[in-house]
C-alpha positions in Angstrom: -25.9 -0.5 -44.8 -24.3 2.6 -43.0 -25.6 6.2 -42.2 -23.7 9.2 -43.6 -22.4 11.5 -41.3 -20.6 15.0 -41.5 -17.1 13.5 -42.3 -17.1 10.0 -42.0 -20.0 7.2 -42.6 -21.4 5.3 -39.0 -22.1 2.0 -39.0 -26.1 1.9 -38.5 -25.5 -0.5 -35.6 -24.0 1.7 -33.6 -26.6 4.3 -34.4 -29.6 1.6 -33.8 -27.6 0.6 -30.3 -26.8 4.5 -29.0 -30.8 5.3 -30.0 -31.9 2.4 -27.8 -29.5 3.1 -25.3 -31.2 6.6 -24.9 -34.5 6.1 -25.7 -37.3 3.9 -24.0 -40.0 6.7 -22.1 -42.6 6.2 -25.5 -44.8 3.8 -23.7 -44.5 2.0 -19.7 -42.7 -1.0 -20.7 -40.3 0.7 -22.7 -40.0 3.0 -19.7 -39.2 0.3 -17.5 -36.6 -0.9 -19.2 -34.8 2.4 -19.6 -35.0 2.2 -15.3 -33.6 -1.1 -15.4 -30.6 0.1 -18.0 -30.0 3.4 -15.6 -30.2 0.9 -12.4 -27.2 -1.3 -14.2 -25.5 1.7 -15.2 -25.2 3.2 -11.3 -24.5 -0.1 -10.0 -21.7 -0.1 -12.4 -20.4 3.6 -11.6 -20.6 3.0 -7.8 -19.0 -0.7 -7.8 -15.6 0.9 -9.7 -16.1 3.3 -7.3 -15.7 2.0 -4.2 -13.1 0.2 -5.9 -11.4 3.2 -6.9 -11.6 4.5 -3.4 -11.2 1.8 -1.3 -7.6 0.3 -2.8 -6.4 4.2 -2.6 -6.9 4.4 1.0 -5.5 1.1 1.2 -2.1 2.2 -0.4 -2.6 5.6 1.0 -2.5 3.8 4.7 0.3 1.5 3.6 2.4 4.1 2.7 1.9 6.3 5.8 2.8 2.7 7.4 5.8 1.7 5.4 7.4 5.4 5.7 7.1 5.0 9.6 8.7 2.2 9.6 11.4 3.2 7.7 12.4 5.9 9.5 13.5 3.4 11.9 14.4 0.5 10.0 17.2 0.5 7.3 16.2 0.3 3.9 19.4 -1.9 3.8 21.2 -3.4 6.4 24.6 -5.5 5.4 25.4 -7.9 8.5 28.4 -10.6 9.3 26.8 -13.8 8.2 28.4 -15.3 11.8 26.5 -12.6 13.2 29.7 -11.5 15.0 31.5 -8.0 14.5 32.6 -6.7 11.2 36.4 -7.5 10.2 36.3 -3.9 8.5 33.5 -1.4 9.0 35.2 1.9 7.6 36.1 -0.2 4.1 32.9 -2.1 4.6 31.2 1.5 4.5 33.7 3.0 1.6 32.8 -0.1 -0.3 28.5 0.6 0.0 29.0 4.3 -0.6 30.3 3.4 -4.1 27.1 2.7 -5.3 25.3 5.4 -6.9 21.8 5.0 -5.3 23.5 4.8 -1.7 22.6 8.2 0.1 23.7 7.3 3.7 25.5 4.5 5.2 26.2 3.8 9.5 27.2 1.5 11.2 25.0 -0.2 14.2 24.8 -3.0 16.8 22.0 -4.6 17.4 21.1 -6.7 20.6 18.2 -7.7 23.3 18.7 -6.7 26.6 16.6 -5.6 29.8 16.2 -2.0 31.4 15.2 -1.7 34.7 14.0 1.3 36.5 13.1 0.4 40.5 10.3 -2.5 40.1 9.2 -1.6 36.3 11.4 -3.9 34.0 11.3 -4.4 30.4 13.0 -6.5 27.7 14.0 -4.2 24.9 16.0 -3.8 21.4 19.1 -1.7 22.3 20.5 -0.8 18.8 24.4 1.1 19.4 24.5 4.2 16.7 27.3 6.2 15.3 26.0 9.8 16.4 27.5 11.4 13.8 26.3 9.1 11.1 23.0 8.0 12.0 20.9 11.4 10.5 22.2 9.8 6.8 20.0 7.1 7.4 17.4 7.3 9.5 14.5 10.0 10.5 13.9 9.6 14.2 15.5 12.6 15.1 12.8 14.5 13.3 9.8 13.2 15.6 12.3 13.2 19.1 11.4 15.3 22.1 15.0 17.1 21.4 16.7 17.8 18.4 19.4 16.2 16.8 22.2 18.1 18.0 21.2 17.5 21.5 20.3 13.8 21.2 23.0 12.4 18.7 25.6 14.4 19.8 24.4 13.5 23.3 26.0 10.3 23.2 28.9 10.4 23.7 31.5 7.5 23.8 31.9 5.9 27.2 29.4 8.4 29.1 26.4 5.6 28.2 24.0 7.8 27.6 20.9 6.5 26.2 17.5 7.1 24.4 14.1 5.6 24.3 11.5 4.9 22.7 8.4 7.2 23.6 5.9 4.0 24.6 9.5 2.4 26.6 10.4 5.5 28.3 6.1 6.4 29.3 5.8 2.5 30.5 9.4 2.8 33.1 8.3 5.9 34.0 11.3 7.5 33.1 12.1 11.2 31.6 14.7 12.9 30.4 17.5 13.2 32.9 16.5 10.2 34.6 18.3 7.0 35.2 17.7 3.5 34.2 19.4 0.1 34.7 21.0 -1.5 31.9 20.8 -5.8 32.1 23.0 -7.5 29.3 22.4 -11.5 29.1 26.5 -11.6 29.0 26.7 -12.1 32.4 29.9 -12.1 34.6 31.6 -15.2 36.1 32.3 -15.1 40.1 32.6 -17.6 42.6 29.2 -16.6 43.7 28.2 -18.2 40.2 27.2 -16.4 37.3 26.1 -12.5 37.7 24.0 -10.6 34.7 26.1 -7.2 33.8 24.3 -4.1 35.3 24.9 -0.8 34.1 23.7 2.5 34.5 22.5 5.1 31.8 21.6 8.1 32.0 18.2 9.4 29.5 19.2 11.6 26.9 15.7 11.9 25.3 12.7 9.9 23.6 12.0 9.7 19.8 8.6 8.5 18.6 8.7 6.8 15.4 4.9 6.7 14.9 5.3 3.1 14.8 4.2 1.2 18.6 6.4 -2.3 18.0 9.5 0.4 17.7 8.8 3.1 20.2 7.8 0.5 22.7 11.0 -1.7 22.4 13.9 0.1 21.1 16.9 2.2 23.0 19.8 3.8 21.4 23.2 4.0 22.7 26.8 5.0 21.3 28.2 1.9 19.2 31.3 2.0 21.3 29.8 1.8 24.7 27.1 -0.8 23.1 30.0 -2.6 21.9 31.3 -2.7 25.6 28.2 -3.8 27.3 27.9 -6.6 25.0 31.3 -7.7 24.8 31.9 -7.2 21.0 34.8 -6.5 19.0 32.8 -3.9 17.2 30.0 -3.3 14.9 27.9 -6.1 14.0 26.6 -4.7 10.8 26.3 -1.4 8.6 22.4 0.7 8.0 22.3 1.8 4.4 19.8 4.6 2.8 18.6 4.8 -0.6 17.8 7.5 -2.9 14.6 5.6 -3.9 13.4 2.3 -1.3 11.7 0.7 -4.1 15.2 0.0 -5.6 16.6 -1.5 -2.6 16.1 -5.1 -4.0 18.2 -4.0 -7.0 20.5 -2.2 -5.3 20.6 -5.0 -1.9 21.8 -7.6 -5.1 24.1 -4.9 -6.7 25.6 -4.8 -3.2 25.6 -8.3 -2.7 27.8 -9.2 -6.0 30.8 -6.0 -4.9 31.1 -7.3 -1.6 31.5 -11.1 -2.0 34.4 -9.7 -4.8 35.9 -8.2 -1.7 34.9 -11.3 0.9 38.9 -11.8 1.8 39.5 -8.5 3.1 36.0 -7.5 4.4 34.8 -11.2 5.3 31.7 -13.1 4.3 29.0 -10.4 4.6 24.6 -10.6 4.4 22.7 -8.1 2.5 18.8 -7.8 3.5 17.0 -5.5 2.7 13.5 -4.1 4.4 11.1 -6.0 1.8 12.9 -9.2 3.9 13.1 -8.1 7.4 9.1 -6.7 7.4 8.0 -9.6 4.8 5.5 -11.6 6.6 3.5 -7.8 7.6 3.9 -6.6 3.5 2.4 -10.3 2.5 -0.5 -9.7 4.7 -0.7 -6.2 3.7 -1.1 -7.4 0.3 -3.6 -10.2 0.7 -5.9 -8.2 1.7 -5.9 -5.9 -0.1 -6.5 -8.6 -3.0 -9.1 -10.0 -1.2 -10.8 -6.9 -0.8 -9.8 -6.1 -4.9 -11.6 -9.2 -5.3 -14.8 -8.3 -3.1 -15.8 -5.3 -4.7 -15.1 -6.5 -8.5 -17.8 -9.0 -7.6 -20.1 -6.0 -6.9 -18.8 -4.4 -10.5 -19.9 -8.1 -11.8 -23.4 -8.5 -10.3 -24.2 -4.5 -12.0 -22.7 -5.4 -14.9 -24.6 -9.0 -15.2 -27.7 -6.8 -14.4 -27.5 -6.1 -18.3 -28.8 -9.1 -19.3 -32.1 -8.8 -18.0 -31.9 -5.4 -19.3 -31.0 -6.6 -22.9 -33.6 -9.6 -22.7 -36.7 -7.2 -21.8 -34.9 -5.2 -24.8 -35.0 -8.1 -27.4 -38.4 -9.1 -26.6 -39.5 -5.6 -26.9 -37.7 -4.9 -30.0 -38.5 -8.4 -31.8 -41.0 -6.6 -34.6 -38.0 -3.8 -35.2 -35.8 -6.8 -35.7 -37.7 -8.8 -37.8 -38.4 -5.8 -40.1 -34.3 -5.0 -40.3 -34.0 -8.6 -41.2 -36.5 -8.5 -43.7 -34.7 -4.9 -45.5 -31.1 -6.9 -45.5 -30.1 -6.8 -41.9 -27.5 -10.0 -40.9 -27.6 -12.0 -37.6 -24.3 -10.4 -37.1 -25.4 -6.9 -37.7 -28.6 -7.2 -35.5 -26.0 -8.7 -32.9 -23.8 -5.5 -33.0 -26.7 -3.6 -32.6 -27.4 -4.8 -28.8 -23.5 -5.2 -28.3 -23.3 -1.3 -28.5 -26.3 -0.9 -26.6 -24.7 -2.9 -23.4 -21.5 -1.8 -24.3 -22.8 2.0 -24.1 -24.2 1.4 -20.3 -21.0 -0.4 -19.4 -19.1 2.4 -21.0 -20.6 5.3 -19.2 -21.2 3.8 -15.9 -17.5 2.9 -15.6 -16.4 6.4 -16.8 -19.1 8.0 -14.6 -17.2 5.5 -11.8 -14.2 6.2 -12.8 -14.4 9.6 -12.2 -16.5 9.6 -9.4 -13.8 7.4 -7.6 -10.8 9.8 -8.8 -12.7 12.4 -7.3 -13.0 11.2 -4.2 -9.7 9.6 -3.9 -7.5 12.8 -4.8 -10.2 14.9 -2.5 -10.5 12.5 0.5 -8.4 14.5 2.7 -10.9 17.4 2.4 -14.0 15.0 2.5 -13.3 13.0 5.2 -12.8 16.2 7.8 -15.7 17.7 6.3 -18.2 14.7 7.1 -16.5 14.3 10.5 -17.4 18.1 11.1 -21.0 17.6 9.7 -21.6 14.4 11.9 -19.4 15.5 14.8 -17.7 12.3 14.4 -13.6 11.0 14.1 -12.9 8.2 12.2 -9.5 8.0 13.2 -9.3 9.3 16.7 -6.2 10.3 17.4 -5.7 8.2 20.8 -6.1 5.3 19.3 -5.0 5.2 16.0 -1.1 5.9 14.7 -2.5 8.2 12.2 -5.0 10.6 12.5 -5.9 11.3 9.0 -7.3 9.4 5.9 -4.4 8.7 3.7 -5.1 8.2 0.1 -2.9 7.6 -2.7 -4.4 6.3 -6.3 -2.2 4.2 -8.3 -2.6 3.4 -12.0 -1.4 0.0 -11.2 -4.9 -0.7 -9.4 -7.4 1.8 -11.7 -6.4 0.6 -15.3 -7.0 -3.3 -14.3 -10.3 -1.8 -12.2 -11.3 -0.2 -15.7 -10.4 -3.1 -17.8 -12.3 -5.5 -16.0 -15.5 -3.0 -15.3 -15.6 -2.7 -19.1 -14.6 -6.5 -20.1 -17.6 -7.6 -17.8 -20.4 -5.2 -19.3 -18.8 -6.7 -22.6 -19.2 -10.6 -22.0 -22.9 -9.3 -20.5 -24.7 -8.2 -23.6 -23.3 -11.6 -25.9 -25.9 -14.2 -24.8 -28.7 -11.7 -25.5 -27.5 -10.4 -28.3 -26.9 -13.7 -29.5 -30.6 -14.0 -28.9 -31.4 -11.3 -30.9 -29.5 -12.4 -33.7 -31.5 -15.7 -33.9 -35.1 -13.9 -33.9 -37.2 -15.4 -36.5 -38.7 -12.4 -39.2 -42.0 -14.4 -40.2 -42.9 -15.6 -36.2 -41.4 -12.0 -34.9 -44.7 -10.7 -37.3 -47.0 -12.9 -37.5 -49.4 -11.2 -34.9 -48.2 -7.6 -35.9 
């Protein structure tokens, strides 16, 4: 039994279910139910959402997060297993730069030590830089209180000059120009027993990364003069940028393979990237944000379930209607398809209507956002307290197909049991009293 159309014939089910979607303001009851249908349908649109919205801000303020972070730390750093000095850092460097995806490539020394200035004291990360290498591969220079030329080129080999982190250099007090009192653990053996090595360096500047675990504990200084204070031999390892940091797992193992070949001239090297030196703060990162994808798809769950009252009232409204399509020909299965659509239809537009709502709002929240702030005289992210003073937002079709998928796969599974139901009303008792 189908309908003719223009061009193509339409399955009366689909017809029957669009026409009871739409229709239900005849009599109260019938008007009721079309509330309860629009109820299910916004509960739908909002739950996907919020959905929508929320997991875009959430990428939006792990990417702020992660880009911070990585203008200090290397997207790949390749270290001396012993944790020694490199046997070879200009071949060691050659070697990296082979690789394609490579875009910058320094070498570094990392090490703990304590700077002093008068009382203040403070155990920090002094990391020794290349000056004329460290722009390829990292971005603190752009958010320093000096520019480049002046800070890198600032230090220079056995002057020990030095720069801090914004937080280090506000908590010692300290400004450019100023002084401060290098401690290295290495200390010196005398017949007075053993002494800590002091030394004094002079402030070149302060960077600030946007990132308070870096700009609170990390000083630069030249390699050489790092290399000198801590009694090493050299470099301890080599910073590597990429054109693309979502490769550097690729590219870390790529690495890995062409430097073991060349393990007996360049010695037995480590390749980390950042995904392993930040993983425990990514894994939490990522929990939540499932645990808070798995929240609000139980709010898309409870809107969609709302269907099956809606489709109950429905049946029992529509029993006579049934019972007189069974009675012209109608199957089970064709008065089940005709409730199917119906719940389908809701589940359909009110994911759509989310769908677009949450687009909306997520490609627009940096216009929104300022806008309620200005209408309620508010800040949600003050800038004193918070590293970033703006809403970040960033949707990704990795989160909105699965958010649609699901919206639409629950309003599915909804309408079966009562259009199952349906499908089982008897003609004669459906009429009996009609």
């Amino acid at each position: 039994m189908k309908i003719l159309s223009k061009t193509f014939e339409i399955p009366y089910e689909w017809l029957l279910g669009w026409r009871y979607t739409r229709a239900g303001r005849g009599t109260r009851r019938n008007g009721f139910i079309s509330f309860i249908s629009g109820v299910s349908m916004l509960g739908i649109g909002l739950g996907v959402a919020a959905l929508i919205i929320v997991l875009s801000v959430m990428n939006g303020f792990q990417k702020e997060v992660r880009d911070r972070m990585l203008g200090v730390v290397s997207h790949i750093e390749v270290v001396a297993n012993d944790g020694g000095a490199l046997r070879d850092v200009l071949g060691t460097i050659a070697e990296i730069k082979k690789n394609p995806e490579v875009v910058g490539a320094a070498p570094f020394i990392d090490a703990q030590a304590l700077l002093a200035r008068g009382e203040d004291m403070k155990g920090v990360l002094i990391r020794g830089i290349e000056p004329s290498l460290e722009s390829e591969v990292s971005d603190v220079v752009k958010n320093s209180d000096v520019s480049a030329s002046l800070m890198y080129k600032g230090l220079h080999e056995g002057e020990f000059g030095i720069v801090l982190g914004a937080d280090l250099a506000k908590r010692l007090g300290v400004m450019r120009g100023d002084t401060v009192t290098l401690i290295a653990p290495s200390g010196q053996v005398t017949p007075a027993g053993i002494t800590p090595r002091l030394k004094q360096m002079r402030v070149l500047g302060t960077f600030n990364s946007g990132h308070y675990e870096y700009d609170a504990n990390l000083a630069m200084m030249h390699v050489a003069d790092a290399a000198k204070m801590f009694r090493l031999e050299g470099a301890t390892g080599v910073r590597v940028k990429l054109r693309d940091l979502h490769q550097a797992i690729q590219v870390g193992d790529a690495l890995s393979q062409a430097l073991s070949i060349r393990a007996s001239t360049l010695g037995d090297l480590y390749v980390r990237d950042w995904t392993k030196q930040n993983r425990s703060w990514f894994a939490a990162v990522q929990v939540e944000k499932t645990m808070m994808f798995i929240i609000l798809t139980l709010i898309v769950a409870v809107a969609a379930f709302n269907l099956v009252s809606t489709l109950v009232m429905t049946v029992t409204d529509k029993r006579a209607d049934i019972a007189i399509l069974r009675t012209l020909g109608a199957t089970p299965r064709s008065i089940m398809g005709i409730f199917v659509v119906q719940g389908a239809a809701v589940g359909v537009v009110g994911t759509l209507a989310g769908l677009g709502l949450g687009l909306l709002v997520a490609y627009n929240i940096d216009v929104i956002v300022p806008a309620i702030e200005h209408l309620f005289h508010a800040s949600f992210l003050p800038r004193d307290i918070y590293l970033i003073s703006r809403m970040p937002s960033e949707p990704q079709s990795g989160d909105i197909v699965p958010i649609t998928m699901i919206s639409l796969v629950l309003a599915f599974v909804a309408t079966l049991y009562p259009s199952w139901r349906a499908s089982r009303v008897n003609p004669a008792e459906a009429l009996r009293y009609e």
